[in-house]
N, C-alpha and C positions, 0 to 999 in steps of 0.2 A: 507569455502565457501566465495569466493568474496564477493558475492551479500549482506553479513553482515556485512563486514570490515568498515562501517560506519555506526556509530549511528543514526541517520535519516533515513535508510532502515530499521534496528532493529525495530523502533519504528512504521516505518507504518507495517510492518506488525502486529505488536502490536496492533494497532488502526482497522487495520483489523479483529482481532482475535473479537473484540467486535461490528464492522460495518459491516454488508451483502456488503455494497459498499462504496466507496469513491471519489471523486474529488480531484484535486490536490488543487482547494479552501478551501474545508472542511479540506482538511488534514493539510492546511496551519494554519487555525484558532484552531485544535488541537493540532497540535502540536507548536505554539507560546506560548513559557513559556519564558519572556524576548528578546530573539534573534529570531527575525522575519526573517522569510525567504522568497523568493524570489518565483514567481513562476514557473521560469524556471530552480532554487533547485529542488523544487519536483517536477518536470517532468523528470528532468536528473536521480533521483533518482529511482522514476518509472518506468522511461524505460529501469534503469538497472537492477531493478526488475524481470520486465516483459523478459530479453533478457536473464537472469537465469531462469526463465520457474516460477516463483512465484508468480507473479499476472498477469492477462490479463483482455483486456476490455470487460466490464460485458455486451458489447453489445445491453445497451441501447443508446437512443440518447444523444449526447452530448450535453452538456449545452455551448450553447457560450459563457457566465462571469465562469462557473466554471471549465470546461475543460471538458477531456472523463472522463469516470465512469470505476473504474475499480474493479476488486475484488481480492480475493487469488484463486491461484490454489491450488488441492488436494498436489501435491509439496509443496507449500508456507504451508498449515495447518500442511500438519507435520514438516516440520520446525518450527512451529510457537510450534509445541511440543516438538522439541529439544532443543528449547531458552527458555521452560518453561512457553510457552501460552496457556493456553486451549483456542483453535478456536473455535466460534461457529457454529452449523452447516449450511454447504452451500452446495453449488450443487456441484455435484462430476466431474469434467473436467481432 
């Protein structure tokens, strides 16, 4: 699957499997371990996510400093159970 052929997608849904939702700010400040990224990295990331049908926006308001909100889809959880994530439970889309 595309949508995993980069580590930085692996990982949010990772971060996913443990957060009901996320920002691209929030996600930034988790996943900075040495090598800070950008946040137009994890939007590009995200949105190639979301265009693989893996996460979409959780359809709350957006935050202006932190971006949209977004979540996994029922897609993206079993995914997240073929990389070896137990997802936790979310709404089934």
């Amino acid at each position: 699957m595309q949508a995993l052929s980069h580590p930085i997608r692996s990982e949010i849904l990772r971060l996913l499997a443990s957060e009901e939702t996320l920002t691209p700010q929030r996600t930034i400040s988790l996943l900075s371990s040495g090598e800070m990224l950008s946040l137009s990295q994890v939007n590009y990331h995200v949105w190639f996510l979301d265009r693989d049908g893996l996460v979409e926006p959780a359809g709350l308001q957006p935050d202006v400093d932190k971006g949209i909100v977004y979540r996994a889809t029922a897609k993206g959880r079993q995914v997240m159970t073929l990389i070896g994530v137990r997802p936790s439970e979310g709404p089934d889309t």
